[in-house]
TIDREN-256161 format. One line per field, with one value per residue (C-alpha): residue number from 1; x, y, z. Coordinates in steps of 0.5 Angstrom, whole numbers, plus 2048, in hexadecimal, padded with zeros to 3 digits. Example, Ala and Ser with C-alpha at 12.3 -4.5 7.8 and 13.67 -1.06 7.14 Angstrom:
REM residues 2
nr	1|2 $
x	819|81B $
y	7F7|7FE $
z	810|80E $
***
This chain:
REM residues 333
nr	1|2|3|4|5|6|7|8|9|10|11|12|13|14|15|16|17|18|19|20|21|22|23|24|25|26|27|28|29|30|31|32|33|34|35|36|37|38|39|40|41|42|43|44|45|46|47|48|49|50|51|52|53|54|55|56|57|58|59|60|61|62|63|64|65|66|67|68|69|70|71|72|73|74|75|76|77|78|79|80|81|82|83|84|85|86|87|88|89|90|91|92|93|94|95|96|97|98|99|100|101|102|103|104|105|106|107|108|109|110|111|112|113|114|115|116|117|118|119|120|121|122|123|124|125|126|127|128|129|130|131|132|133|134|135|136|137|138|139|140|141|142|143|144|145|146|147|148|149|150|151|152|153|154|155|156|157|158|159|160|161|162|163|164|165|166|167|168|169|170|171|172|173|174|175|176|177|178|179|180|181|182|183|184|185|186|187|188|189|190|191|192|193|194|195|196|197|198|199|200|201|202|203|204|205|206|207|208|209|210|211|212|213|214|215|216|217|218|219|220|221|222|223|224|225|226|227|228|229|230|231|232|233|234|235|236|237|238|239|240|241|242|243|244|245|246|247|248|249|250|251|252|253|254|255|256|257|258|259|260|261|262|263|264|265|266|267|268|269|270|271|272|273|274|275|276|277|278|279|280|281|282|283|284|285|286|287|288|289|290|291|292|293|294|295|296|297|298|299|300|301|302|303|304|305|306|307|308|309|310|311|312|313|314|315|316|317|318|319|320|321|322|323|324|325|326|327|328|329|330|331|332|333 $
x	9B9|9B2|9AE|9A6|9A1|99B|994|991|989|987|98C|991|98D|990|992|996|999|99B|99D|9A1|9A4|9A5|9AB|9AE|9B2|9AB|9AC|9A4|99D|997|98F|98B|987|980|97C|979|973|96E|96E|972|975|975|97A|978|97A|980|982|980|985|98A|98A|990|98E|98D|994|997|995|99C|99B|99C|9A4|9A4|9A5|9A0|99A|996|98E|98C|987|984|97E|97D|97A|97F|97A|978|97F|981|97C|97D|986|984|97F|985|98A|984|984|98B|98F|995|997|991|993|98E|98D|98E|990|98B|989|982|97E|977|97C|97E|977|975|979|97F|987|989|984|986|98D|989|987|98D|98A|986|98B|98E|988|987|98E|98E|988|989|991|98D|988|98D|992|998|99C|998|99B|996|99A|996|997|996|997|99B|994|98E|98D|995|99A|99B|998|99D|9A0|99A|996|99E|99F|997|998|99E|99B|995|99A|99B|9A1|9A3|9A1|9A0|9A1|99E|9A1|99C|996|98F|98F|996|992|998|99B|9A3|9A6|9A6|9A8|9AD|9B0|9A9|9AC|9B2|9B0|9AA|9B0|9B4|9AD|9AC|9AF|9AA|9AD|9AB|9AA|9A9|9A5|9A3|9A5|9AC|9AC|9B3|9BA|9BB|9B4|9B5|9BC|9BA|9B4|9B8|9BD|9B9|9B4|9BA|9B5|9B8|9B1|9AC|9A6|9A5|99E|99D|9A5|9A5|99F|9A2|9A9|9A7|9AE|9B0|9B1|9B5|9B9|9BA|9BD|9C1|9C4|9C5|9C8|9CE|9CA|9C9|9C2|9BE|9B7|9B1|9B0|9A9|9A9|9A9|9A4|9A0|9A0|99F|999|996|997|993|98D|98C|98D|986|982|97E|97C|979|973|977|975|97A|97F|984|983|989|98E|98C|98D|993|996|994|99A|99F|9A0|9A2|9A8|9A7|9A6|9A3|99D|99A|99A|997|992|990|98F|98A|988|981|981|97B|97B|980|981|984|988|98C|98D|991|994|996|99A|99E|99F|9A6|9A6|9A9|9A2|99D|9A0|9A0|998|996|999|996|98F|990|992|98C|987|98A|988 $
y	869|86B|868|868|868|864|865|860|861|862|863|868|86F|876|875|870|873|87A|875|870|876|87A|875|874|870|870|873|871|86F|86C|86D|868|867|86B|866|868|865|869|870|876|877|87E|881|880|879|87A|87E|879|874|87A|87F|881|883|88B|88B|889|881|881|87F|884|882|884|87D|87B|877|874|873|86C|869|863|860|85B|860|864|86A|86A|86B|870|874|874|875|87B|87D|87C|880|886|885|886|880|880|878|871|86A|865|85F|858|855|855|84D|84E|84B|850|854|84F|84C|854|854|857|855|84F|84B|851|84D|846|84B|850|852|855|858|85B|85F|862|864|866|86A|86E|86F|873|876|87A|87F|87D|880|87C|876|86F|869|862|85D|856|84E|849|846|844|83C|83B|83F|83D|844|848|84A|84C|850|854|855|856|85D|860|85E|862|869|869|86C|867|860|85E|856|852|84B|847|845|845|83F|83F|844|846|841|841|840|845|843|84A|845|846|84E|84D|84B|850|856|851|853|85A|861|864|864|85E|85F|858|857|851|84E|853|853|855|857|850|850|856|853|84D|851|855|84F|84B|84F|854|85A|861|862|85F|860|85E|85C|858|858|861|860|85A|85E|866|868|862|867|86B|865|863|86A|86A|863|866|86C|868|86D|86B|86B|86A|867|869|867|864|86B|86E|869|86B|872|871|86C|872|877|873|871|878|879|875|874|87A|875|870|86E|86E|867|866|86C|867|862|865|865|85D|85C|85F|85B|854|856|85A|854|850|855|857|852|857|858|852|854|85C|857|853|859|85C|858|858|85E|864|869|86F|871|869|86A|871|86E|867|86C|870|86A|869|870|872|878|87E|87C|87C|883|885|883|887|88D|88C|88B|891|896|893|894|89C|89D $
z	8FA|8FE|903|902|908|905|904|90A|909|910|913|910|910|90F|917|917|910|915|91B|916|912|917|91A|913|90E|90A|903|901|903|8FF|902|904|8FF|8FC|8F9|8F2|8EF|8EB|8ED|8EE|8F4|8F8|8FA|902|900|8FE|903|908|906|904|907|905|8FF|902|904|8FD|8FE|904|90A|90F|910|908|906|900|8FF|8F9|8F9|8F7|8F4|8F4|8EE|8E9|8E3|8DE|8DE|8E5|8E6|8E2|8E4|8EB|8EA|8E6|8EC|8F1|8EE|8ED|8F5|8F6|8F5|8F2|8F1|8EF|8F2|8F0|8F3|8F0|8F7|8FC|8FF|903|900|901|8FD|8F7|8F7|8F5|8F0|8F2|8F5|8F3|8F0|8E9|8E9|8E6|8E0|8DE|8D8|8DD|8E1|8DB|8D9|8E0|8E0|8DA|8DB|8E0|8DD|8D7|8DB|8E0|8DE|8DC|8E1|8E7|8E8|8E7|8EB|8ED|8F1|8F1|8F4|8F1|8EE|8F1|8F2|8F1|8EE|8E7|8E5|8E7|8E1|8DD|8E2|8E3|8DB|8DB|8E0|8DC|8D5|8D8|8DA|8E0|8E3|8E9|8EC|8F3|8F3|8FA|8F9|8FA|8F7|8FA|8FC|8FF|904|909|909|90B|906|901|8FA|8F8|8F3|8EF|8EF|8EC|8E6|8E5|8E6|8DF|8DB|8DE|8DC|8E1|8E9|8ED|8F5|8F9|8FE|903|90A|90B|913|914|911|90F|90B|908|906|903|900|8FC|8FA|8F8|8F3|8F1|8F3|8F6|8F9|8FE|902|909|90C|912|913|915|918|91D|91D|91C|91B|915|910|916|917|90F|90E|913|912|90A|90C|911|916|91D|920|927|925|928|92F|931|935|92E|92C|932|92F|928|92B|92F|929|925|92A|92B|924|923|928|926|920|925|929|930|931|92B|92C|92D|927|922|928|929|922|921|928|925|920|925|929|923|924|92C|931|935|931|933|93A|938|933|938|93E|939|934|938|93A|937|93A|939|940|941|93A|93D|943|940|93C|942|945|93F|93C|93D|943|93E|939|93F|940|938|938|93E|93C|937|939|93E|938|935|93A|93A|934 $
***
């Protein structure tokens, strides 16, 4: 049984794989996606999206991360996996699932599931090009405009090779729309001998549970539902082991808030050094009645000194504390 954290373009970049893997219960993680086209791709791009990749391609609590492509041609794609493994990575996902529309209209995601004959030559390709011992899985939707797909891009992702597939149970068309289709699931694990993770609309414990009752599988991903709950995995494994467990508090919250921002900011101009906290809050408050208060206290917010101080209001006293002793050891240096 594992639980995967999954590959959310612009939002779950290498700090929120250290945050998120760092509190636990996660077994694996996936990139955000490097775009393929035409060219070979350098070794810096690679490292952008997976810095990993100099630590083994573990993050930096030592849970394993996979490097995911994203294109529409076979040789293209070949050519960058094998690329990818020459800069370190240990583990190729391809990705068959993204919706945005300037993504598919590039030819690439979703708008592959319309033609899986083509989704078979690309995992095929990649799976020939890198060595055996490196795994290709891929990930896909139920289909592009309606499910009726499904099987046939499945069986065309294992006829080609790979060693695992990652199913979101929808369809492009679905979106994000609640429900997701875990049934679809179930029958794609009849037809598969390779493992089958589900992914799609897990919140909490009782999704996860529904989740794997209705599509049979062992494994899953979570995306939006880990980002709302931070400790999900945490909860899952605790309740499967008969374990007590102390979810995070908003304080701890605050915390990990905190880390990240710091983490950041460097990334940013200062009138946008607290746009990734603002967008990590817009899921937390799913899950956090007090988010929204902390959204709404900084959501017009630019400057960093007005963002530290709406932090310093509600940061635990023993984390103000951590920072500050910090932020002396660091200026002694």
């Amino acid at each position: 049984m594992r639980i995967m954290l999954a590959p959310m373009e612009g939002v779950v970049d290498h700090h929120v794989r250290d945050l998120l893997t760092r509190i636990g219960g996660l077994d694996g993680c996936v990139t955000e996606f490097v775009r393929v086209t035409e060219q070979v791709l350098p070794y810096k791009v690679f490292f952008r999206f997976a810095p990993e990749i100099e630590h083994h391609c573990l993050t930096p609590s030592g849970i394993p991360v996979k490097l995911q492509l994203l294109g529409g041609k076979p040789e293209p794609m070949a050519i960058n996996a094998i690329e990818a493994v020459r800069a370190g990575a240990k583990s190729i996902d391809l990705n068959f699932g993204c919706p945005a529309k300037t993504v598919n209209k590039s030819d690439g995601g979703a708008c592959l599931l319309r033609q899986p004959d083509r989704v078979y030559r690309i995992v095929k390709a990649v799976r020939d090009a890198v060595p055996a011992e490196i795994p290709v899985s891929a990930k896909i939707r139920l289909g592009y405009d309606d499910r009726n797909s499904y099987l046939d891009n499945a069986l065309a992702v294992a006829d080609a090779g790979a060693n695992e597939l990652t199913v979101h149970a929808r369809s492009k068309a679905d979106g994000y729309k609640p429900p997701a289709y875990w049934e679809y699931i179930a029958d794609i694990r009849q037809h598969l001998a390779i493992p089958v993770v589900a992914n799609g609309e897990i919140w909490n414990l009782a999704d996860y549970h529904r989740c794997r009752e209705q599509s049979g599988c062992d494994d899953v991903m979570l995306g939006r539902g880990l980002l709302a709950c931070p400790d999900l995995a945490r909860r899952i494994m605790a309740d499967l082991q008969g374990e007590e467990y102390r979810p995070l508090s908003w304080g701890d919250i605050c915390s990990l808030l905190y880390d990240y921002y710091q983490q950041t900011r460097p990334r940013y101009l200062e009138k946008n050094c607290g746009n990734r906290i603002k967008q990590w809050l817009m899921y937390l408050r799913l899950q956090y009645p007090q988010a929204e208060a902390f959204f709404e206290r900084i959501k017009r917010e630019r400057e960093p000194a007005a963002i530290e101080q709406a932090f310093a209001e509600v940061l635990p006293k023993n984390h103000q504390a951590k920072q500050q002793h910090l932020a002396m050891d660091t200026e002694a240096l």
